[in-house]
N, C-alpha and C positions, 0 to 999 in steps of 0.2 A: 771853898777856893775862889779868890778872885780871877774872872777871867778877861779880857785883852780889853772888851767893851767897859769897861768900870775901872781901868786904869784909864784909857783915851781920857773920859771923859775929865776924869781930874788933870789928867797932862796938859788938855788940853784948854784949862782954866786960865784965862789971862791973872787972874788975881792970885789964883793958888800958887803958879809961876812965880809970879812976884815974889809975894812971900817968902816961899823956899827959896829964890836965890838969894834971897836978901839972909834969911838966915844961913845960910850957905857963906855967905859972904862976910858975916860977922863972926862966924867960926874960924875962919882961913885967917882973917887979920888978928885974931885971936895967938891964933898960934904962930902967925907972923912976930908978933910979940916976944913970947915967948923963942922962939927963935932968933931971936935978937941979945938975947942975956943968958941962953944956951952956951954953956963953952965945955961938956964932955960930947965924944963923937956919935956915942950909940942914942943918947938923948937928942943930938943934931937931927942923925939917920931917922930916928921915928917921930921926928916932927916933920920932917921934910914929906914920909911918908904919908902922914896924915893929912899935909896941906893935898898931895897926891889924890887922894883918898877923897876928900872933900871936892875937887876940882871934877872927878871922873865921875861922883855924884849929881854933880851939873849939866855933865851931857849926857848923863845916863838917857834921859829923854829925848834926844834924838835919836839916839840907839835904840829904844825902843821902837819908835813910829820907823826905820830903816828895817829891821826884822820884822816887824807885822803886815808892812806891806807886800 
């Protein structure tokens, strides 16, 4: 099991950071895309979901470092 000390330290990676939100970010505009030439509703709902999805991914790591402290 990973514990609290061995996530820190990658969260706390300026490069690692980058990285995932950069691919984070190329994901979202992805399905941005795609949501642009989307026209049934349940296909709209679970991209919208996923941009969601993708976004809370992103702060996940402030959420972390707010509950460990």
């Amino acid at each position: 099991m990973v514990n609290d000390s061995e996530i820190k330290r990658y969260l706390n990676d300026p490069v690692f950071n980058e990285l995932f939100n950069n691919l984070i970010d190329k994901k979202i505009q992805k399905v941005y895309k795609a949501l642009e030439i989307a026209v049934e509703l349940p296909v709209i709902y679970r991209l919208q979901g996923q941009v969601e999805a993708y976004k809370r991914l992103k702060r996940l790591r402030d959420e972390f470092f707010v509950e460990t402290d």
